[in-house]
N, CA, C and O of each residue as an XYZ file, in Angstrom:
260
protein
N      -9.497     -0.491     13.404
C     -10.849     -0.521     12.857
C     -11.654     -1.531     13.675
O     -11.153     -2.634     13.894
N     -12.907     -1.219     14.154
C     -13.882     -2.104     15.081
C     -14.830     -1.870     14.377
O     -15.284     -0.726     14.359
N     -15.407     -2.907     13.581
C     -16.920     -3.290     12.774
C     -17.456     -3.608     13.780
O     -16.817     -4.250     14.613
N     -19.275     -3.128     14.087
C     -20.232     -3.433     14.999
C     -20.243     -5.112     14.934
O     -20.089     -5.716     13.872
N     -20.473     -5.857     16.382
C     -20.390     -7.126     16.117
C     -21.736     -7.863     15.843
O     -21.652     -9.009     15.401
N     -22.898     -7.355     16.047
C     -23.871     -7.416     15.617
C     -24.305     -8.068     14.453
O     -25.039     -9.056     14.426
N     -23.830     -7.485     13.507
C     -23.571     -7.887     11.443
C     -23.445     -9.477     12.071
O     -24.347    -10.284     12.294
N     -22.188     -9.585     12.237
C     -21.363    -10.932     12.440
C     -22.061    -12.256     13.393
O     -22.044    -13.473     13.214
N     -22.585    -11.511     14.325
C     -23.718    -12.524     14.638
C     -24.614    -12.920     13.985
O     -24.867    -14.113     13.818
N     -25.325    -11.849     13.445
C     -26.237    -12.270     12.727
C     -25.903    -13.372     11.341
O     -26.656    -14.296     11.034
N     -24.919    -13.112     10.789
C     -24.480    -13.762      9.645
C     -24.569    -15.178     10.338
O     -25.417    -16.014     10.024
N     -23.468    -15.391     11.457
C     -23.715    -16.684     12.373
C     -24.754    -17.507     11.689
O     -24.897    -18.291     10.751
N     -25.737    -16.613     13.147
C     -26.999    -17.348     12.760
C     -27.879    -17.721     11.490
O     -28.405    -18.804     11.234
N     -27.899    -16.632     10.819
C     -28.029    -17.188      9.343
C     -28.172    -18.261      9.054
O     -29.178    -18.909      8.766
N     -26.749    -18.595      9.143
C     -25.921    -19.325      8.418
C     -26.019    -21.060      9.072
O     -25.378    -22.100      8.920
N     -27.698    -20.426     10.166
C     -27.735    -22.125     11.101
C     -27.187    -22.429     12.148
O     -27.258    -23.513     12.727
N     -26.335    -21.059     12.602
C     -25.479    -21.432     14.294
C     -26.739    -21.137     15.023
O     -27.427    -20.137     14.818
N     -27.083    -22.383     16.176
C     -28.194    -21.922     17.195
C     -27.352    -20.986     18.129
O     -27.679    -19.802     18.221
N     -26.562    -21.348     18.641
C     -25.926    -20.464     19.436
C     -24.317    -19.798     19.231
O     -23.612    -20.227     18.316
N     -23.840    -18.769     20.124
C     -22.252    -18.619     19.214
C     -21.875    -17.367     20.362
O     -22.352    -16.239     20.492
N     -21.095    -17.896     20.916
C     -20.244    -17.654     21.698
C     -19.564    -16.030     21.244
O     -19.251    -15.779     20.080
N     -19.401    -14.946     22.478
C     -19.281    -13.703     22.070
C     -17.729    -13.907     21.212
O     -17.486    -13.205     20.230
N     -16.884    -14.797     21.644
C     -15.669    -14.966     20.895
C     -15.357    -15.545     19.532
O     -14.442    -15.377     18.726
N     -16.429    -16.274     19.568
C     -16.972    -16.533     18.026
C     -16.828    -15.268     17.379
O     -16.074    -15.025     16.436
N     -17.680    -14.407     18.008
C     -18.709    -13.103     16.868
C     -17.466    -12.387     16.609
O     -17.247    -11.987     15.465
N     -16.342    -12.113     17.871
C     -15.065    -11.754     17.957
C     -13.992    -11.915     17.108
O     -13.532    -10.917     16.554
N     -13.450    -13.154     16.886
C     -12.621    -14.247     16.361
C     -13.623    -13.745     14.696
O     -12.813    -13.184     13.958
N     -14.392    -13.781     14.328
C     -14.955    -13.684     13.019
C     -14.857    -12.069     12.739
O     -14.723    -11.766     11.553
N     -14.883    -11.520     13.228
C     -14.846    -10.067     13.092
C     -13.612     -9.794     12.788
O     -13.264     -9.183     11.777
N     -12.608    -10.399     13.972
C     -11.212     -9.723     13.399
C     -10.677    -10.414     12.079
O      -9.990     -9.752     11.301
N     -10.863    -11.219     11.918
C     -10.667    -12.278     10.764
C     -10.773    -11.147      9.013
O      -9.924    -10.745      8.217
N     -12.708    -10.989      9.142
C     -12.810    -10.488      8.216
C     -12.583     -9.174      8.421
O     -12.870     -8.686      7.328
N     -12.208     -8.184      9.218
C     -11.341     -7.082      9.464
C      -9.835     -7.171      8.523
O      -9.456     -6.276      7.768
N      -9.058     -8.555      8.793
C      -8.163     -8.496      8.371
C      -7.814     -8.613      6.690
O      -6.866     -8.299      5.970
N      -9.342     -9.345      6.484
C      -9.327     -9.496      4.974
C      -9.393     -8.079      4.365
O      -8.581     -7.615      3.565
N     -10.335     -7.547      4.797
C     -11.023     -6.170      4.333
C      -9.633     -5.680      4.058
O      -9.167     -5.706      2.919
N      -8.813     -5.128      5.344
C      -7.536     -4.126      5.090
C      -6.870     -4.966      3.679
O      -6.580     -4.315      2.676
N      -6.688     -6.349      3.734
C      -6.163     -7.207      2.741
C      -6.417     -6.360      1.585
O      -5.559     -5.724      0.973
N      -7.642     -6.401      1.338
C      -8.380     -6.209      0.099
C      -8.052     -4.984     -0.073
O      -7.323     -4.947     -1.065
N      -8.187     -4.025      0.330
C      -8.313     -2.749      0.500
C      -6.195     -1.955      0.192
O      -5.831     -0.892     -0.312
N      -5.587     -2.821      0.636
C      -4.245     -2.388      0.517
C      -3.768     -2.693     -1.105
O      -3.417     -1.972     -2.039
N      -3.948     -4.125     -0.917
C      -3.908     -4.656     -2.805
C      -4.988     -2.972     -3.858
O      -4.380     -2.022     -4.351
N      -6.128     -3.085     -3.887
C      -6.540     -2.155     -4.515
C      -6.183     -0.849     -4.493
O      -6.489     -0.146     -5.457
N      -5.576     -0.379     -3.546
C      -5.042      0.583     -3.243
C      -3.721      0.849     -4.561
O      -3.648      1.810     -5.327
N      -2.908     -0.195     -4.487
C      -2.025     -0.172     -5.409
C      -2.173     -0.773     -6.685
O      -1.444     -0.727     -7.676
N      -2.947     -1.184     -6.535
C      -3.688     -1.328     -8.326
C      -3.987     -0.357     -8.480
O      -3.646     -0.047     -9.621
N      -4.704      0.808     -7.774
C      -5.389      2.086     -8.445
C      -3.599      2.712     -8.808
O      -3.207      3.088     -9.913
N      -2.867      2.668     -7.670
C      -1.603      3.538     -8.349
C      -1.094      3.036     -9.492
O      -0.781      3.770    -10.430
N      -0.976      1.832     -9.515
C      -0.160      0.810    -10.718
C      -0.810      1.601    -12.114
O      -0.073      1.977    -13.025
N      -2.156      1.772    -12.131
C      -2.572      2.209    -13.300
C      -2.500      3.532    -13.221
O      -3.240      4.180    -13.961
N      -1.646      4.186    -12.360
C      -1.845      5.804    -12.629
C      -3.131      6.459    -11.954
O      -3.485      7.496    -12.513
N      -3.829      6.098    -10.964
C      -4.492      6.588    -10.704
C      -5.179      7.004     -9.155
O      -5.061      6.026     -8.417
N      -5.793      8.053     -8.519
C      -5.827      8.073     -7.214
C      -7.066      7.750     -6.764
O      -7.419      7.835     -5.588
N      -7.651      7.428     -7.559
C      -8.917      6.827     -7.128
C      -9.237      5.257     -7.360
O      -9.036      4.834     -8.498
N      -9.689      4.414     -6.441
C      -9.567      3.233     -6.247
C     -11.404      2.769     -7.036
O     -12.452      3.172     -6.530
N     -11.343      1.977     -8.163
C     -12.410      1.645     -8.516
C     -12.959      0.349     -8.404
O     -12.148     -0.559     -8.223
N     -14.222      0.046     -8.477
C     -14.686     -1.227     -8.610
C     -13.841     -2.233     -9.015
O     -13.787     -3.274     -8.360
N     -13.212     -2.079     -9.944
C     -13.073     -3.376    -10.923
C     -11.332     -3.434    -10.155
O     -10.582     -4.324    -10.557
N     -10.919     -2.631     -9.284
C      -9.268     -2.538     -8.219
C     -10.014     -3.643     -7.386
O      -9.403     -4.712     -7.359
N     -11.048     -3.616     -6.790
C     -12.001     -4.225     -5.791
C     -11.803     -5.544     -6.506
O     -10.908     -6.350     -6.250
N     -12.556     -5.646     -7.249
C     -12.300     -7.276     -8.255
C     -11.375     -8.159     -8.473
O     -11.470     -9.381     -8.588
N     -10.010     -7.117     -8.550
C      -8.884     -7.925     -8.994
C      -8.397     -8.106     -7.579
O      -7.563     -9.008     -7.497
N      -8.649     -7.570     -6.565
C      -7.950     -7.732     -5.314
C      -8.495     -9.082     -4.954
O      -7.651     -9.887     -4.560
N      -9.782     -9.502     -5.015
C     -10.588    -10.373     -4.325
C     -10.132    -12.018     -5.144
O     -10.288    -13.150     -4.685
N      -9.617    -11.651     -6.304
C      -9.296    -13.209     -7.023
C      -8.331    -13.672     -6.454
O      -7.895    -14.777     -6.777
């Protein structure tokens, strides 16, 4: 999975970085790449745990605590 790095700069800066290095935008991307799948695998099996094949909001919720 490759998220546009764009988002991630921008958040950067946002966030008060004057400047930020393409390995920055890089290094932050794969990072929250890795959370996402994180998140996304946990809810995955919460939706099965409860019997179910569809992954809902509140699978999303409990993954993230």
């Amino acid at each position: 999975m490759k998220l546009p790095l764009a988002p991630f700069e921008r958040i950067l800066k946002e966030q008060g970085a004057e400047r930020v290095t393409a390995e920055a935008v890089e290094e932050l991307r794969k990072e929250v790449e890795n959370y996402a799948v994180a998140v996304a695998e946990f809810s995955i099996a919460m939706s099965h745990h409860a019997g179910r094949k569809t992954v809902n909001k509140a699978d999303i919720r409990i993954s993230v605590r």
